[in-house]
N, C-alpha and C positions, 0 to 999 in steps of 0.2 A: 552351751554358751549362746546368750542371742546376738545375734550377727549385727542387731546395731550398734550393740558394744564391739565388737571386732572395726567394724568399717569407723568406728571412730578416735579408736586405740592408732590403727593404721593412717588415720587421716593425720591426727597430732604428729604422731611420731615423724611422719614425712613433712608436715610444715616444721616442724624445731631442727631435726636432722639437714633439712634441702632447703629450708625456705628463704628470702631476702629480709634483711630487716629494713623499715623506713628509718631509725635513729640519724638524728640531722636532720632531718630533711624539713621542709614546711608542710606540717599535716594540722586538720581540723578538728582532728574532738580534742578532746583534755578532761584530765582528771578533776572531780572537784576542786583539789587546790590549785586548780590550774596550770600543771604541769601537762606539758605536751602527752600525749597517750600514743606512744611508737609502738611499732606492731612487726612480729616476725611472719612471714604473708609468704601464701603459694599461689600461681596462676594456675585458673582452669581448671579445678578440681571437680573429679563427678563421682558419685555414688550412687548405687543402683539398688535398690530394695524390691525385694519379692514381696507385696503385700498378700498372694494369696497360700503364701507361707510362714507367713510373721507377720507379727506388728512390729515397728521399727522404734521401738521406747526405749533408751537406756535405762539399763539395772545401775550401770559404774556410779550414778546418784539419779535422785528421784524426779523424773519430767512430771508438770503438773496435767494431768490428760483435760480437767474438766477448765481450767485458764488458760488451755492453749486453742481449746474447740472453739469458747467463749471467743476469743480475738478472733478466729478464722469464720468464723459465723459474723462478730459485729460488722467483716470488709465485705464477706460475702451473701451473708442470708440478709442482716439489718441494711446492709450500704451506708452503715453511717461512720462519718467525720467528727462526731462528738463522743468525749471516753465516758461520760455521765451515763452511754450506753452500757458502757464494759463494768464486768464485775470486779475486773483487778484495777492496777496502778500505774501498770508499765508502761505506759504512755501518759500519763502525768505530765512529764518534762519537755512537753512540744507543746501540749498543749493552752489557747492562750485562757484568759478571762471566763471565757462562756462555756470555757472546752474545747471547742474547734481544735483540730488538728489540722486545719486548710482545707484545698481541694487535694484531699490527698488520699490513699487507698479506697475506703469504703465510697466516699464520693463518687470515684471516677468509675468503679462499677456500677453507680445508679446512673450516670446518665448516658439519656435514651438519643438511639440513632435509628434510620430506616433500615428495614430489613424487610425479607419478606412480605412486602406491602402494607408493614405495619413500624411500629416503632418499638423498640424492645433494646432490655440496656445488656450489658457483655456477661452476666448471670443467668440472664434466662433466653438469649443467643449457644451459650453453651449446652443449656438445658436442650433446647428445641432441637438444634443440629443432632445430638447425642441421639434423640428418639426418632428422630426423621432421617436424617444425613448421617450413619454414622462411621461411617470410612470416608468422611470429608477429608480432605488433610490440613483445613483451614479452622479447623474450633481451636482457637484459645484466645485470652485477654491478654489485657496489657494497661499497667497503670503508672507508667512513666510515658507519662502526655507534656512537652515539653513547653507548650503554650500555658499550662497551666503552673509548672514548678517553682516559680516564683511566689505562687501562692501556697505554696506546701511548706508546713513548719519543718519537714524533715521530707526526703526525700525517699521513694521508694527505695527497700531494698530487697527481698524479692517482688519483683515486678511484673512478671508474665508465666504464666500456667500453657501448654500446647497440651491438646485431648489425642488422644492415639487411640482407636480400635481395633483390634484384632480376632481374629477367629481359630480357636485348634482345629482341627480336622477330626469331623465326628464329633465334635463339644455344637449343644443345640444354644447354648450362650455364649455372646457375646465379650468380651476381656476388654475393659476401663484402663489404658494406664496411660500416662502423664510425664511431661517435663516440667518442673520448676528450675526458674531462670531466678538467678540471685547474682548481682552487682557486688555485693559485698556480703560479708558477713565475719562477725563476731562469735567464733567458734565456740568460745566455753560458756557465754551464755545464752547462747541463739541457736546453735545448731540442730540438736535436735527438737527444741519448743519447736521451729519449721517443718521438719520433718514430719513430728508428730502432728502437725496441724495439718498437712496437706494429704499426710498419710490419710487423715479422717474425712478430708475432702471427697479423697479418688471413692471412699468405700459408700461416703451417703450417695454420692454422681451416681455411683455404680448401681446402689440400690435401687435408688429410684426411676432408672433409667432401664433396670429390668439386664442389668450384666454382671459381671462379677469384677472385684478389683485385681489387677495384675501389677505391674511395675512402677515404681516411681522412680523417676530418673528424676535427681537434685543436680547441676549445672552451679557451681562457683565462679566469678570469674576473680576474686579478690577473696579468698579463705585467709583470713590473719587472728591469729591469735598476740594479745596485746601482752604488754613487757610485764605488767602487774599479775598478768593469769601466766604469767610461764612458770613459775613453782608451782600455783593452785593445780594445772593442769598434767605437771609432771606427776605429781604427789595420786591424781584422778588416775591417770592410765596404770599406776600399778596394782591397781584394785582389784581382784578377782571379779569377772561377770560371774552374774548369774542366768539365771534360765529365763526365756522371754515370756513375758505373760500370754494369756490370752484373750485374743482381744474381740467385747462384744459391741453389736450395734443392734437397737433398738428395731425387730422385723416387722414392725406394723407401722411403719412411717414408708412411704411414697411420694410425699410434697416434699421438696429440700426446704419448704420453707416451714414447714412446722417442726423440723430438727430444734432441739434445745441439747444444751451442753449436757443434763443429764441424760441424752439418748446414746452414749459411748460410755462400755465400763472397759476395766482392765481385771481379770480372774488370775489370781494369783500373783501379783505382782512385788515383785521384794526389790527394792534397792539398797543402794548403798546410800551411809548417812548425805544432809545435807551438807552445804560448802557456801559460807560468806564471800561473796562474789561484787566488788568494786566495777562499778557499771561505770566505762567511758564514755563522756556529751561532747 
Protein backbone atom coordinates (compact mmCIF):
# COMPACT_ATOMS: atom_id res chain seq x y z
CA UNK A 1 0.00 0.00 0.00
CA UNK A 2 1.66 3.52 -0.44
CA UNK A 3 1.70 5.23 2.63
CA UNK A 4 0.38 8.49 0.98
CA UNK A 5 -2.79 6.74 0.70
CA UNK A 6 -2.75 5.43 4.22
CA UNK A 7 -1.69 9.24 5.79
CA UNK A 8 -4.73 10.42 3.86
CA UNK A 9 -7.34 7.76 4.43
CA UNK A 10 -6.35 8.46 8.23
CA UNK A 11 -6.26 12.16 7.80
CA UNK A 12 -10.24 12.20 6.29
CA UNK A 13 -11.21 9.83 8.60
CA UNK A 14 -10.07 11.86 11.63
CA UNK A 15 -11.44 15.33 10.09
CA UNK A 16 -15.33 13.60 9.47
CA UNK A 17 -15.01 11.50 12.75
CA UNK A 18 -13.35 14.56 15.29
CA UNK A 19 -13.50 17.50 13.23
CA UNK A 20 -15.74 20.96 13.95
CA UNK A 21 -17.97 22.09 11.41
CA UNK A 22 -18.36 26.01 10.43
CA UNK A 23 -22.39 25.48 9.23
CA UNK A 24 -23.89 28.91 10.50
CA UNK A 25 -21.33 30.62 10.83
CA UNK A 26 -20.15 33.75 8.46
CA UNK A 27 -17.43 32.10 6.14
CA UNK A 28 -16.07 33.46 2.67
CA UNK A 29 -15.88 31.19 -0.28
CA UNK A 30 -19.15 29.97 -1.82
CA UNK A 31 -20.23 27.63 -4.23
CA UNK A 32 -21.00 28.79 -7.83
CA UNK A 33 -24.54 29.26 -7.03
CA UNK A 34 -23.65 31.13 -4.26
CA UNK A 35 -24.33 29.10 -1.55
CA UNK A 36 -22.17 29.40 1.49
CA UNK A 37 -19.45 26.59 1.17
CA UNK A 38 -19.22 25.18 5.18
CA UNK A 39 -16.51 22.94 5.86
CA UNK A 40 -15.94 20.02 8.53
CA UNK A 41 -12.18 21.29 9.69
CA UNK A 42 -9.36 19.97 12.01
CA UNK A 43 -6.70 22.16 13.89
CA UNK A 44 -3.01 21.45 13.50
CA UNK A 45 -2.72 18.59 11.33
CA UNK A 46 0.76 17.29 10.34
CA UNK A 47 1.94 14.58 8.07
CA UNK A 48 5.23 13.37 7.71
CA UNK A 49 6.56 11.74 4.53
CA UNK A 50 9.85 9.80 3.96
CA UNK A 51 10.76 11.01 0.48
CA UNK A 52 13.84 8.84 0.52
CA UNK A 53 11.51 5.89 0.62
CA UNK A 54 8.57 6.92 -1.40
CA UNK A 55 7.06 9.31 -3.54
CA UNK A 56 4.19 10.62 -1.69
CA UNK A 57 1.37 10.34 -4.84
CA UNK A 58 -1.97 9.05 -4.33
CA UNK A 59 -3.05 5.84 -6.08
CA UNK A 60 -6.99 6.33 -4.21
CA UNK A 61 -7.30 8.69 -7.71
CA UNK A 62 -4.87 10.21 -10.02
CA UNK A 63 -2.51 13.46 -8.85
CA UNK A 64 -1.47 15.09 -12.04
CA UNK A 65 2.65 14.98 -11.54
CA UNK A 66 3.59 17.15 -14.72
CA UNK A 67 0.45 20.15 -13.50
CA UNK A 68 1.63 20.09 -10.23
CA UNK A 69 5.56 20.61 -11.05
CA UNK A 70 4.32 23.14 -13.55
CA UNK A 71 2.62 25.48 -10.75
CA UNK A 72 5.60 24.78 -8.23
CA UNK A 73 8.18 25.77 -10.89
CA UNK A 74 5.79 28.92 -12.19
CA UNK A 75 6.15 30.36 -8.01
CA UNK A 76 9.54 29.02 -7.71
CA UNK A 77 11.76 28.65 -10.86
CA UNK A 78 9.57 31.40 -13.26
CA UNK A 79 8.53 33.95 -9.98
CA UNK A 80 5.84 34.67 -11.95
CA UNK A 81 2.28 36.30 -11.07
CA UNK A 82 0.80 35.91 -14.35
CA UNK A 83 -0.98 32.16 -15.22
CA UNK A 84 -0.49 32.98 -19.20
CA UNK A 85 2.89 31.38 -17.58
CA UNK A 86 1.20 28.06 -16.42
CA UNK A 87 0.15 25.27 -18.74
CA UNK A 88 -3.13 24.55 -16.72
CA UNK A 89 -6.28 26.63 -15.47
CA UNK A 90 -6.30 26.43 -11.84
CA UNK A 91 -5.70 29.75 -11.27
CA UNK A 92 -8.00 31.22 -13.98
CA UNK A 93 -10.40 32.53 -11.20
CA UNK A 94 -8.09 35.25 -9.43
CA UNK A 95 -6.87 36.03 -12.11
CA UNK A 96 -7.58 39.66 -13.48
CA UNK A 97 -7.60 41.02 -17.20
CA UNK A 98 -3.85 40.74 -18.17
CA UNK A 99 -3.57 37.55 -15.92
CA UNK A 100 -2.14 39.03 -12.94
CA UNK A 101 -2.70 37.06 -9.94
CA UNK A 102 -1.34 40.29 -7.77
CA UNK A 103 1.70 40.45 -5.64
CA UNK A 104 1.05 37.32 -4.72
CA UNK A 105 3.25 33.73 -4.68
CA UNK A 106 5.55 33.81 -7.55
CA UNK A 107 6.06 37.63 -7.17
CA UNK A 108 7.15 37.69 -3.70
CA UNK A 109 9.67 35.10 -4.41
CA UNK A 110 11.34 37.47 -7.20
CA UNK A 111 11.81 40.20 -5.21
CA UNK A 112 15.31 41.06 -4.26
CA UNK A 113 16.78 41.92 -0.73
CA UNK A 114 20.53 42.39 0.67
CA UNK A 115 22.12 39.56 1.58
CA UNK A 116 25.50 38.55 1.52
CA UNK A 117 26.89 41.82 0.09
CA UNK A 118 24.76 41.29 -2.73
CA UNK A 119 21.06 41.34 -3.51
CA UNK A 120 19.33 38.11 -4.08
CA UNK A 121 15.45 37.07 -3.92
CA UNK A 122 14.31 34.20 -1.25
CA UNK A 123 14.96 31.25 -4.22
CA UNK A 124 18.25 31.56 -4.82
CA UNK A 125 18.99 32.70 -0.75
CA UNK A 126 17.73 29.12 -0.36
CA UNK A 127 19.84 27.89 -3.02
CA UNK A 128 23.28 29.63 -1.70
CA UNK A 129 22.67 28.99 2.13
CA UNK A 130 21.99 25.10 1.15
CA UNK A 131 25.68 25.01 -0.73
CA UNK A 132 27.36 27.34 1.58
CA UNK A 133 25.52 27.31 5.08
CA UNK A 134 24.06 24.18 5.28
CA UNK A 135 23.01 23.58 9.01
CA UNK A 136 21.87 27.15 9.10
CA UNK A 137 18.71 26.99 10.97
CA UNK A 138 17.50 30.07 9.09
CA UNK A 139 16.78 29.03 5.27
CA UNK A 140 13.47 29.26 4.39
CA UNK A 141 10.85 31.70 2.70
CA UNK A 142 7.78 33.19 3.28
CA UNK A 143 5.15 34.60 0.89
CA UNK A 144 2.46 36.09 3.25
CA UNK A 145 4.06 39.57 3.23
CA UNK A 146 1.28 41.53 4.77
CA UNK A 147 2.19 45.06 3.42
CA UNK A 148 1.50 43.56 0.26
CA UNK A 149 -1.97 41.35 0.63
CA UNK A 150 -4.22 43.77 -0.31
CA UNK A 151 -2.82 43.49 -3.44
CA UNK A 152 -3.16 39.63 -3.71
CA UNK A 153 -6.17 38.40 -5.68
CA UNK A 154 -6.20 35.44 -3.15
CA UNK A 155 -4.08 35.06 -0.47
CA UNK A 156 -1.40 32.65 0.15
CA UNK A 157 -2.23 29.39 1.29
CA UNK A 158 0.89 27.44 1.77
CA UNK A 159 2.95 30.04 2.55
CA UNK A 160 6.41 29.27 4.05
CA UNK A 161 8.83 26.34 3.16
CA UNK A 162 11.85 25.94 6.54
CA UNK A 163 15.13 23.90 4.92
CA UNK A 164 16.51 21.44 7.60
CA UNK A 165 19.99 19.52 7.05
CA UNK A 166 20.97 16.61 8.56
CA UNK A 167 23.70 14.26 8.42
CA UNK A 168 23.56 9.92 9.38
CA UNK A 169 26.65 8.97 10.81
CA UNK A 170 29.02 7.40 8.38
CA UNK A 171 26.54 8.76 5.33
CA UNK A 172 29.30 11.09 3.09
CA UNK A 173 25.93 13.13 2.01
CA UNK A 174 24.14 15.35 3.28
CA UNK A 175 19.84 14.83 3.79
CA UNK A 176 17.47 17.89 2.31
CA UNK A 177 14.19 17.81 4.32
CA UNK A 178 11.73 20.45 4.78
CA UNK A 179 8.49 21.95 6.51
CA UNK A 180 5.61 23.13 4.56
CA UNK A 181 3.48 25.64 6.46
CA UNK A 182 -0.07 25.77 5.08
CA UNK A 183 -2.91 28.31 6.69
CA UNK A 184 -5.53 26.48 5.04
CA UNK A 185 -6.36 23.95 2.89
CA UNK A 186 -8.96 22.20 0.96
CA UNK A 187 -8.25 18.50 1.42
CA UNK A 188 -10.06 16.72 -1.40
CA UNK A 189 -8.74 18.91 -3.95
CA UNK A 190 -5.48 20.32 -2.83
CA UNK A 191 -3.93 18.04 -0.54
CA UNK A 192 -1.88 15.95 -2.23
CA UNK A 193 -1.49 18.46 -5.64
CA UNK A 194 0.87 20.13 -2.41
CA UNK A 195 2.31 17.39 -1.43
CA UNK A 196 3.34 16.24 -4.66
CA UNK A 197 4.58 19.63 -5.50
CA UNK A 198 6.82 20.23 -2.64
CA UNK A 199 7.68 16.68 -2.62
CA UNK A 200 9.36 17.56 -6.13
CA UNK A 201 10.69 20.63 -4.70
CA UNK A 202 12.78 18.99 -1.68
CA UNK A 203 14.20 16.29 -4.54
CA UNK A 204 15.34 19.04 -7.43
CA UNK A 205 17.00 21.34 -3.96
CA UNK A 206 18.38 18.23 -3.14
CA UNK A 207 19.84 17.35 -6.42
CA UNK A 208 21.31 20.16 -7.16
CA UNK A 209 22.61 21.03 -4.01
CA UNK A 210 24.68 17.66 -4.11
CA UNK A 211 22.30 15.83 -0.96
CA UNK A 212 19.70 13.48 -1.04
CA UNK A 213 15.92 14.04 -0.10
CA UNK A 214 14.72 13.02 3.25
CA UNK A 215 11.46 14.25 5.05
CA UNK A 216 8.72 16.30 4.36
CA UNK A 217 6.89 17.62 7.06
CA UNK A 218 3.38 19.22 5.84
CA UNK A 219 2.09 21.55 9.00
CA UNK A 220 -1.97 22.39 8.54
CA UNK A 221 -3.25 24.83 10.66
CA UNK A 222 -7.03 24.85 9.16
CA UNK A 223 -7.45 21.05 7.32
CA UNK A 224 -11.43 21.23 6.25
CA UNK A 225 -12.94 19.27 3.96
CA UNK A 226 -16.09 21.13 2.52
CA UNK A 227 -20.03 19.88 3.01
CA UNK A 228 -20.12 19.06 -0.95
CA UNK A 229 -16.89 16.75 -0.78
CA UNK A 230 -18.19 14.82 2.27
CA UNK A 231 -19.90 11.96 0.11
CA UNK A 232 -17.05 12.39 -2.85
CA UNK A 233 -14.51 11.97 -0.14
CA UNK A 234 -16.43 9.12 1.89
CA UNK A 235 -16.99 7.16 -1.28
CA UNK A 236 -12.61 7.89 -2.04
CA UNK A 237 -11.30 6.40 1.29
CA UNK A 238 -12.94 3.18 0.64
CA UNK A 239 -10.98 2.57 -2.36
CA UNK A 240 -8.32 -0.03 -2.17
CA UNK A 241 -4.54 1.57 -2.47
CA UNK A 242 -2.43 0.59 -4.63
CA UNK A 243 1.31 0.17 -4.78
CA UNK A 244 3.35 3.57 -4.73
CA UNK A 245 5.09 4.25 -7.95
CA UNK A 246 8.30 4.95 -8.60
CA UNK A 247 9.45 8.12 -8.75
CA UNK A 248 12.24 9.56 -11.35
CA UNK A 249 14.13 12.90 -11.66
CA UNK A 250 15.93 13.81 -14.52
CA UNK A 251 20.13 13.15 -13.22
CA UNK A 252 21.71 15.59 -15.61
CA UNK A 253 20.22 18.70 -14.37
CA UNK A 254 22.17 20.86 -11.63
CA UNK A 255 20.79 24.41 -12.23
CA UNK A 256 17.15 24.44 -10.37
CA UNK A 257 16.57 26.74 -13.09
CA UNK A 258 16.64 24.73 -16.04
CA UNK A 259 14.32 21.96 -14.34
CA UNK A 260 11.17 21.72 -16.70
CA UNK A 261 7.92 19.89 -15.73
CA UNK A 262 9.02 17.00 -18.12
CA UNK A 263 12.24 16.34 -15.83
CA UNK A 264 9.99 14.22 -13.14
CA UNK A 265 8.33 10.91 -14.30
CA UNK A 266 6.20 8.41 -12.24
CA UNK A 267 7.19 4.34 -13.27
CA UNK A 268 4.53 2.34 -12.82
CA UNK A 269 1.91 4.35 -11.52
CA UNK A 270 -1.91 2.99 -11.39
CA UNK A 271 -4.61 4.96 -9.82
CA UNK A 272 -7.96 4.86 -9.13
CA UNK A 273 -10.50 6.38 -11.72
CA UNK A 274 -10.91 10.11 -11.77
CA UNK A 275 -13.79 12.09 -9.51
CA UNK A 276 -15.92 15.45 -10.65
CA UNK A 277 -14.88 17.62 -8.04
CA UNK A 278 -16.99 21.16 -7.36
CA UNK A 279 -14.35 23.62 -6.59
CA UNK A 280 -15.39 26.33 -3.71
CA UNK A 281 -14.44 30.46 -4.56
Amino acid sequence: MSLADKIFIDMCKDILENGTSTEGEKVRPHWEDGTPAYTVKKFGVVNRYDLSKEFPILTLRKTALKSATDEMLWIWQKKSNNINDLHSHIWDEWADEDGSIGKAYGYQMGVKHRYKEGMMDQVDRVIYDLKNNPFSRRIMTNLYVHQDLHEMNLYPCAYSMTFNVTQEKGEGMLILNAVLNQRSQDVLTANNWNVVQYAVLVHMLAQVCGMKAGELVHVIADAHIYDRHIPIVEELIKREPREAPVFRINPDIHDFYEFTRNDVTVENYSAGPQIEIPVAI
